[in-house]
Biopython code that builds the backbone (N, CA, C, O; Angstrom):
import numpy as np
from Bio.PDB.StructureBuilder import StructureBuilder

atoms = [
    (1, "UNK", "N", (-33.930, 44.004, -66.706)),
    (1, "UNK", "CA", (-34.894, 43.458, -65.775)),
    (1, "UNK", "C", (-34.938, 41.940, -65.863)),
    (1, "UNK", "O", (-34.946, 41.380, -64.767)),
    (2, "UNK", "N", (-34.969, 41.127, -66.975)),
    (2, "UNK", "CA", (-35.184, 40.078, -66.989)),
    (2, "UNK", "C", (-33.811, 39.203, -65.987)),
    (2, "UNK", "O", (-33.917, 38.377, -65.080)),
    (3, "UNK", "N", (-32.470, 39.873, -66.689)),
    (3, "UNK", "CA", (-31.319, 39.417, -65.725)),
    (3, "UNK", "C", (-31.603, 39.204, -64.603)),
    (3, "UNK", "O", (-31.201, 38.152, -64.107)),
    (4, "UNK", "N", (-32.508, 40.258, -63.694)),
    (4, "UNK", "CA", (-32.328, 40.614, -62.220)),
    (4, "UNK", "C", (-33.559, 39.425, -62.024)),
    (4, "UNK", "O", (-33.574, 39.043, -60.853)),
    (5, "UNK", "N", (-34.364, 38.898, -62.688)),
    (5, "UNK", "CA", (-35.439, 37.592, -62.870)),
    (5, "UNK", "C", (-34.788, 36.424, -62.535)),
    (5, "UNK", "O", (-34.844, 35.599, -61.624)),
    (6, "UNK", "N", (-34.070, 36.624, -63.673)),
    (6, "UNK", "CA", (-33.314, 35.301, -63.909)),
    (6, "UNK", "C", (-32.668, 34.798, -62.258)),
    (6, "UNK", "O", (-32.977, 33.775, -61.646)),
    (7, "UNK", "N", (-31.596, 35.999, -61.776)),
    (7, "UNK", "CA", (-30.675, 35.959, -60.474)),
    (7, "UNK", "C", (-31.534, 35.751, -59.333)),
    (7, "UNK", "O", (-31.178, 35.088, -58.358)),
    (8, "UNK", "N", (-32.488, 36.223, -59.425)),
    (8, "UNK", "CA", (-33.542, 35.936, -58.417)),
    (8, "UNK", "C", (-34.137, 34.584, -58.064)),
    (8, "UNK", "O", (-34.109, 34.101, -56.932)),
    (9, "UNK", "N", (-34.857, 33.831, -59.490)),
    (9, "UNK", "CA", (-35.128, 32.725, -59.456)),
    (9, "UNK", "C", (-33.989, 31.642, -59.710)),
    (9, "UNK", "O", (-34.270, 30.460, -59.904)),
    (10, "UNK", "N", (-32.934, 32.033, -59.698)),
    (10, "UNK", "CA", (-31.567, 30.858, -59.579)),
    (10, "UNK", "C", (-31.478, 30.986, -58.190)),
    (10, "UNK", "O", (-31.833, 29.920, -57.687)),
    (11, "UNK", "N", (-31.115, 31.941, -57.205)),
    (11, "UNK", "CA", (-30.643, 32.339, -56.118)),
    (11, "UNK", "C", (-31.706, 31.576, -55.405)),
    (11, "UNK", "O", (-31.399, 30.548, -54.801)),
    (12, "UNK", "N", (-32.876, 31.986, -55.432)),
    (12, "UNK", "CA", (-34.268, 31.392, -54.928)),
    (12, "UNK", "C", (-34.127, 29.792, -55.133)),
    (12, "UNK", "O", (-34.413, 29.118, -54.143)),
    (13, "UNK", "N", (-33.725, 29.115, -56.283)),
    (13, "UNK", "CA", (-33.579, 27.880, -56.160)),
    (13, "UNK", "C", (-32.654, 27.385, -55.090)),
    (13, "UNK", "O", (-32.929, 26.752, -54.070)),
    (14, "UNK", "N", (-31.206, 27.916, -55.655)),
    (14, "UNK", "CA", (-30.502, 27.709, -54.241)),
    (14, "UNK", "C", (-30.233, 27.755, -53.111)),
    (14, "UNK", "O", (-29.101, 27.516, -52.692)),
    (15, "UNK", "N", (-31.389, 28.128, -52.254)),
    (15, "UNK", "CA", (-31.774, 28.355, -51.329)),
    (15, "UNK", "C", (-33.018, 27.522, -50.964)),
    (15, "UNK", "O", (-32.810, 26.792, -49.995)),
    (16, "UNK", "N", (-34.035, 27.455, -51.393)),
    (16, "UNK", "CA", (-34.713, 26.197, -51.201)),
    (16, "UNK", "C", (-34.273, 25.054, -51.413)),
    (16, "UNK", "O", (-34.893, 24.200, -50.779)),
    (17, "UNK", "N", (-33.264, 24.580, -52.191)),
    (17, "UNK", "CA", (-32.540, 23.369, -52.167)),
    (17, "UNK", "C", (-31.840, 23.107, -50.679)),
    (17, "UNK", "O", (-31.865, 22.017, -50.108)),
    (18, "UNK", "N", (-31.310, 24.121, -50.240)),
    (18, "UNK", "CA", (-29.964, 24.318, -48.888)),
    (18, "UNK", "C", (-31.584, 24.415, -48.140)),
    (18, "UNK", "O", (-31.143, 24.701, -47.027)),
    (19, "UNK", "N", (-32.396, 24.401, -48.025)),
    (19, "UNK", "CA", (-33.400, 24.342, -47.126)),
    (19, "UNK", "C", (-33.717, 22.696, -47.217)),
    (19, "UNK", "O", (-32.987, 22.216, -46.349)),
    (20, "UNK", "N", (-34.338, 21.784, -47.752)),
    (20, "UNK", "CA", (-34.578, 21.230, -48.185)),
    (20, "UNK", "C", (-33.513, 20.432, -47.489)),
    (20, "UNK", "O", (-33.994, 19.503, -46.840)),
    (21, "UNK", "N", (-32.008, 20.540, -47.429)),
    (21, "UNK", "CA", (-30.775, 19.796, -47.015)),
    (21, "UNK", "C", (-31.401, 19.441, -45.838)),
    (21, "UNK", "O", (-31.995, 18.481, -45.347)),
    (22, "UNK", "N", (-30.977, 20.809, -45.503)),
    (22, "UNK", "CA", (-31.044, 21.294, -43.891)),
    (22, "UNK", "C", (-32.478, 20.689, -42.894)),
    (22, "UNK", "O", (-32.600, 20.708, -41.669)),
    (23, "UNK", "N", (-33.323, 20.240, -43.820)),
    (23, "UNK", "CA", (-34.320, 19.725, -42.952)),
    (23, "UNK", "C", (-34.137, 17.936, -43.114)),
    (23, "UNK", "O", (-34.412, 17.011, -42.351)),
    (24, "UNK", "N", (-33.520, 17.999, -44.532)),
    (24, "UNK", "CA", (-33.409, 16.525, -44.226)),
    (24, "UNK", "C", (-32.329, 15.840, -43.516)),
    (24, "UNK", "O", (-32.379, 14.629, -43.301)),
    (25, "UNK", "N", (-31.050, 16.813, -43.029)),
    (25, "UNK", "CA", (-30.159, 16.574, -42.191)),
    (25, "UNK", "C", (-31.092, 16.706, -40.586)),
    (25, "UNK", "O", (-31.075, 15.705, -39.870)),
    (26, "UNK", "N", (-31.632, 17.574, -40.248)),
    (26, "UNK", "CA", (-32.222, 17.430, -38.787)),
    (26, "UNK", "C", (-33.309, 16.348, -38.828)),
    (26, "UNK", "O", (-33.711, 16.047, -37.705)),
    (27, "UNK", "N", (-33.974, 15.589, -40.002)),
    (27, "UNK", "CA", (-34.604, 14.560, -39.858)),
    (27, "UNK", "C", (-33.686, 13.237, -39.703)),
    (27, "UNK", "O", (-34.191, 12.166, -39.366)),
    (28, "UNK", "N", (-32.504, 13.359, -39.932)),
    (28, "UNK", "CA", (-31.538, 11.662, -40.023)),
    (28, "UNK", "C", (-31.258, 12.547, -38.696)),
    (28, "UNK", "O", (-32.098, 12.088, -37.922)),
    (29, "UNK", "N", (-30.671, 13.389, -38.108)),
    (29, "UNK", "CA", (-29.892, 13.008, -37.074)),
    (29, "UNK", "C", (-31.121, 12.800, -35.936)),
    (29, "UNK", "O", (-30.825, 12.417, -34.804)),
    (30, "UNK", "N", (-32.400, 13.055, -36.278)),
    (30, "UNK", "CA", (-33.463, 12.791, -35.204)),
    (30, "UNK", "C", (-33.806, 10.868, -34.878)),
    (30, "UNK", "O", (-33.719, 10.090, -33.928)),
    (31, "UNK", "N", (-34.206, 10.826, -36.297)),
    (31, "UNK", "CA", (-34.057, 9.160, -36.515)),
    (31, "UNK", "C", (-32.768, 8.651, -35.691)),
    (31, "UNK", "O", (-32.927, 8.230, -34.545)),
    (32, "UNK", "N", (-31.514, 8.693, -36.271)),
    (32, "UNK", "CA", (-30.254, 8.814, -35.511)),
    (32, "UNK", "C", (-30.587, 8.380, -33.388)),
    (32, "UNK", "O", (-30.418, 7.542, -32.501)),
    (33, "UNK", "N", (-31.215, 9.915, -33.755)),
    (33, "UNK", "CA", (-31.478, 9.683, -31.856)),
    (33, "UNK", "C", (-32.096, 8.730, -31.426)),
    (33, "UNK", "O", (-31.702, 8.006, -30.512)),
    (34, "UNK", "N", (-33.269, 8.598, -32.106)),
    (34, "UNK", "CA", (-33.909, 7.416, -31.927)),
    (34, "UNK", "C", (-33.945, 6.120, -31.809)),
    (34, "UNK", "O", (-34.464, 5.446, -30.919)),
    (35, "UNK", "N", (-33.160, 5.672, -33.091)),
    (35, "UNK", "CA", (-32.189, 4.041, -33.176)),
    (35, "UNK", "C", (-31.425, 4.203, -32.254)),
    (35, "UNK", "O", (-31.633, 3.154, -31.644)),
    (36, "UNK", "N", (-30.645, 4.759, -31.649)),
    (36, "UNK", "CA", (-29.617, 5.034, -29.834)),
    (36, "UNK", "C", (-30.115, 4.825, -29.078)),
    (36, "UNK", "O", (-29.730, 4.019, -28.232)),
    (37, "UNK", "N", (-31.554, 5.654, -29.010)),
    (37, "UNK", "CA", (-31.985, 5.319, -27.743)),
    (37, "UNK", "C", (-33.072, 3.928, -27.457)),
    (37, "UNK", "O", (-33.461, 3.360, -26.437)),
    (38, "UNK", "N", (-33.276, 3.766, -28.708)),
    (38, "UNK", "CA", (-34.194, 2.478, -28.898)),
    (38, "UNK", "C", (-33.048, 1.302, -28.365)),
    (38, "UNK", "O", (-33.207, 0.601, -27.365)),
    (39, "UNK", "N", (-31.764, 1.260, -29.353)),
    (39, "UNK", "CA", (-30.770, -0.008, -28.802)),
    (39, "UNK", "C", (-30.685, 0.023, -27.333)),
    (39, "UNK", "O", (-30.900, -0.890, -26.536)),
    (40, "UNK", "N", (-30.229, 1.598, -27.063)),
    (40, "UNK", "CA", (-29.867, 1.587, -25.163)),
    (40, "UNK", "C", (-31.034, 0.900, -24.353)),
    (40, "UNK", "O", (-30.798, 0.207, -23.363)),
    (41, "UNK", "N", (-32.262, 1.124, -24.813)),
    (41, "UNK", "CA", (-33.246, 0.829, -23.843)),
    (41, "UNK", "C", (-33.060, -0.752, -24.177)),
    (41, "UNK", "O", (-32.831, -1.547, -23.265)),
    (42, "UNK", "N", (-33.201, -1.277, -25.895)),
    (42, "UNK", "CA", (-32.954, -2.702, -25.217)),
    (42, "UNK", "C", (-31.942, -3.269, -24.944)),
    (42, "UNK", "O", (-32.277, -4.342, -24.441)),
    (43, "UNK", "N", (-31.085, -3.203, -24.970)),
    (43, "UNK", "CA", (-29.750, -3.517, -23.690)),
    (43, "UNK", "C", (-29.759, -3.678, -22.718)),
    (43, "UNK", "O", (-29.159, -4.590, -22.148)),
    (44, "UNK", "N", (-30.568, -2.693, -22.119)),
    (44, "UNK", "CA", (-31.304, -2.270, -20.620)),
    (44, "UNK", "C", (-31.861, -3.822, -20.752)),
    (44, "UNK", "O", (-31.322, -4.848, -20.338)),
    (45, "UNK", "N", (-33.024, -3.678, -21.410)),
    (45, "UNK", "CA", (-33.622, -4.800, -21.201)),
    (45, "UNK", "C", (-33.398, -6.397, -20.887)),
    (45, "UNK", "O", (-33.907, -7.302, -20.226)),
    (46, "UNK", "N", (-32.401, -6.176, -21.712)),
    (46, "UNK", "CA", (-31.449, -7.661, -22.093)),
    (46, "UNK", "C", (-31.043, -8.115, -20.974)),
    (46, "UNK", "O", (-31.290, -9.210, -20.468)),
    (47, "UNK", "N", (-30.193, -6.970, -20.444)),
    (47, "UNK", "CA", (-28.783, -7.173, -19.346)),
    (47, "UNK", "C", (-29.964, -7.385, -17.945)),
    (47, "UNK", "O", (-29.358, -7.689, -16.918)),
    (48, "UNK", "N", (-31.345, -7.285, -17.776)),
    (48, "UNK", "CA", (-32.152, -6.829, -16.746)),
    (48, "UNK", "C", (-32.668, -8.439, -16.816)),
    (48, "UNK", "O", (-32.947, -8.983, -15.747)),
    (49, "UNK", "N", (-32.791, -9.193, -18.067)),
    (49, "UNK", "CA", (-33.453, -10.532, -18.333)),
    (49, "UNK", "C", (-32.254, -11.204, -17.948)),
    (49, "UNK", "O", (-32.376, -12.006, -17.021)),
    (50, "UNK", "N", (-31.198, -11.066, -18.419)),
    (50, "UNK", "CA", (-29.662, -12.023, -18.014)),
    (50, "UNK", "C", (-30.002, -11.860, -16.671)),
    (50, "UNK", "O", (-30.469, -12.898, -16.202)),
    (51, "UNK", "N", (-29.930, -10.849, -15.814)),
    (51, "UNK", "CA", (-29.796, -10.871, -14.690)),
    (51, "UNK", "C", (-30.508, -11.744, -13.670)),
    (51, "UNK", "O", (-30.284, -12.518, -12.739)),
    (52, "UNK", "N", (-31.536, -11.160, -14.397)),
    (52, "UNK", "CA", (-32.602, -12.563, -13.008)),
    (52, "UNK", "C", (-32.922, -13.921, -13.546)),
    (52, "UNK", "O", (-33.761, -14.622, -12.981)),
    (53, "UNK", "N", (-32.015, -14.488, -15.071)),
    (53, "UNK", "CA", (-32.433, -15.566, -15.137)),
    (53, "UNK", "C", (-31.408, -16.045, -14.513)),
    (53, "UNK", "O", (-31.531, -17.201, -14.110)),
    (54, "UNK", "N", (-29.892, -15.214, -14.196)),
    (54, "UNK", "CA", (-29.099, -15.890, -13.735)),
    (54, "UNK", "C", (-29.345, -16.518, -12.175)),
    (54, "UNK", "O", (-29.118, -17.618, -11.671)),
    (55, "UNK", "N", (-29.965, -15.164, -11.643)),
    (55, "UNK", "CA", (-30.725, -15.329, -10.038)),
    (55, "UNK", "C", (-31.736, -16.202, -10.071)),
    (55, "UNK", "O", (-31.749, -16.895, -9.054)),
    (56, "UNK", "N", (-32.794, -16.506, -11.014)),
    (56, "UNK", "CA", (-33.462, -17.394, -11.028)),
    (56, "UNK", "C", (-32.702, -18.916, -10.901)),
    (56, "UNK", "O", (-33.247, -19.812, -10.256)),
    (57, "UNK", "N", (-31.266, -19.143, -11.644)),
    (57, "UNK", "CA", (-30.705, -20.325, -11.473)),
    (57, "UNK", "C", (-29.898, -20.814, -10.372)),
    (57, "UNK", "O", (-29.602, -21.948, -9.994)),
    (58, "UNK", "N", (-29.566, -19.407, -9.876)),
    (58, "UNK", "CA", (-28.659, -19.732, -8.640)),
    (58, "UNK", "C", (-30.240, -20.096, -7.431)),
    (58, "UNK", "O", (-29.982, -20.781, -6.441)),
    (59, "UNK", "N", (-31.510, -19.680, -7.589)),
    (59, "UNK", "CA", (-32.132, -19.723, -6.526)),
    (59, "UNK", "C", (-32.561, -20.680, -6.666)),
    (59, "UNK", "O", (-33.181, -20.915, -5.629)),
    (60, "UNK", "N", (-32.707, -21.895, -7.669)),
    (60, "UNK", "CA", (-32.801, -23.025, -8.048)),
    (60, "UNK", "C", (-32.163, -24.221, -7.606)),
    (60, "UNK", "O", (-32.661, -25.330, -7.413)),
    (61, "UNK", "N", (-30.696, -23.735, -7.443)),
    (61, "UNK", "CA", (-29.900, -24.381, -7.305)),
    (61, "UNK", "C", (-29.768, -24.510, -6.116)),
    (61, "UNK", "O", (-29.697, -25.607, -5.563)),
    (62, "UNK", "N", (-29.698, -23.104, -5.375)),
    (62, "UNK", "CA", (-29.796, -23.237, -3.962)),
    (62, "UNK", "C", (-30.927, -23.973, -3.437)),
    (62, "UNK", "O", (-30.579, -24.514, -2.388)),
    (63, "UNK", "N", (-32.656, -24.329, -3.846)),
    (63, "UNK", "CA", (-33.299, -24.771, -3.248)),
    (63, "UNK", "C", (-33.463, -26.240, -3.130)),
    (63, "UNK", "O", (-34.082, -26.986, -2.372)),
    (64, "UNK", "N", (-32.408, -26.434, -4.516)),
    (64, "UNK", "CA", (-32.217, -27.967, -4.702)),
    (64, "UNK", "C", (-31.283, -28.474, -3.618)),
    (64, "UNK", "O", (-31.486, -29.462, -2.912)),
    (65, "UNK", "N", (-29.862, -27.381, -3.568)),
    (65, "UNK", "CA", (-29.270, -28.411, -2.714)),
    (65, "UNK", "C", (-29.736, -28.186, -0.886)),
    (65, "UNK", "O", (-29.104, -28.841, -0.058)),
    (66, "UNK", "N", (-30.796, -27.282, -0.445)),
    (66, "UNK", "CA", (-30.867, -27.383, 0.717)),
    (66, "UNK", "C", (-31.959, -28.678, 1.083)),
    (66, "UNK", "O", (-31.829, -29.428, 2.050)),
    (67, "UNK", "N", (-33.281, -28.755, -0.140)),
    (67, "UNK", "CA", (-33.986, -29.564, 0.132)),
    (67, "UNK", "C", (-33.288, -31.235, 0.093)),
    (67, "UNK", "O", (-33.761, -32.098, 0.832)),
    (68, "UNK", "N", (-32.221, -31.518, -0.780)),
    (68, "UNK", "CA", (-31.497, -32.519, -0.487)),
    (68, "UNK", "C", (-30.602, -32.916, 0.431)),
    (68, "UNK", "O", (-30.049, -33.996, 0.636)),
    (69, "UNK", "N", (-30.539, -31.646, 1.056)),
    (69, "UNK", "CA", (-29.652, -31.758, 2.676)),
    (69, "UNK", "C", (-30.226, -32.634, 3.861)),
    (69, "UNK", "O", (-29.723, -33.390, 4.692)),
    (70, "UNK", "N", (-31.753, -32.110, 3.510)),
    (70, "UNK", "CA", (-32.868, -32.536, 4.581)),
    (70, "UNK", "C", (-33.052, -33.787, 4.692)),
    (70, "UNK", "O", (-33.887, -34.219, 5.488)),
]
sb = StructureBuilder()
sb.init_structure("model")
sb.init_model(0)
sb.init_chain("A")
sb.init_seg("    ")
for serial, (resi, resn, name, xyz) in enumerate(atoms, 1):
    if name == "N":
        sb.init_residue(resn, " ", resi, " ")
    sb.init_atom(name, np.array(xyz, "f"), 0.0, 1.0, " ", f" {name:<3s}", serial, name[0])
structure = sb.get_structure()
């Protein structure tokens, strides 16, 4: 009896350990998702600020050289 104790509470360990993995592997690849989608969004952001400061300079430029036309 004690054997079948023993196999039980080893087996039982190794198995809450492989549990224990297994949740801390679906917690990194969640984090994981997160840092991805956090960079993508600011990229988004970035490429959305480049954009209209560039339009902001061209509309600058354009108002400079029409008002100096006049």
């Amino acid at each position: 009896m004690s054997i079948l104790v023993k196999t039980a509470g080893w087996l039982g360990s190794v198995l809450a350990i492989l549990a224990l993995i297994i949740t801390l592997l679906k917690t990194v690849i969640g984090f994981i998702g997160f840092l991805t989608m956090a960079i993508k969004i600011g990229l988004i952001v970035l490429f959305v600020a480049v954009f209209l400061g560039v339009g902001l300079l061209v509309f600058k430029a354009w108002k400079s050289n029409q008002s100096k036309s006049e």
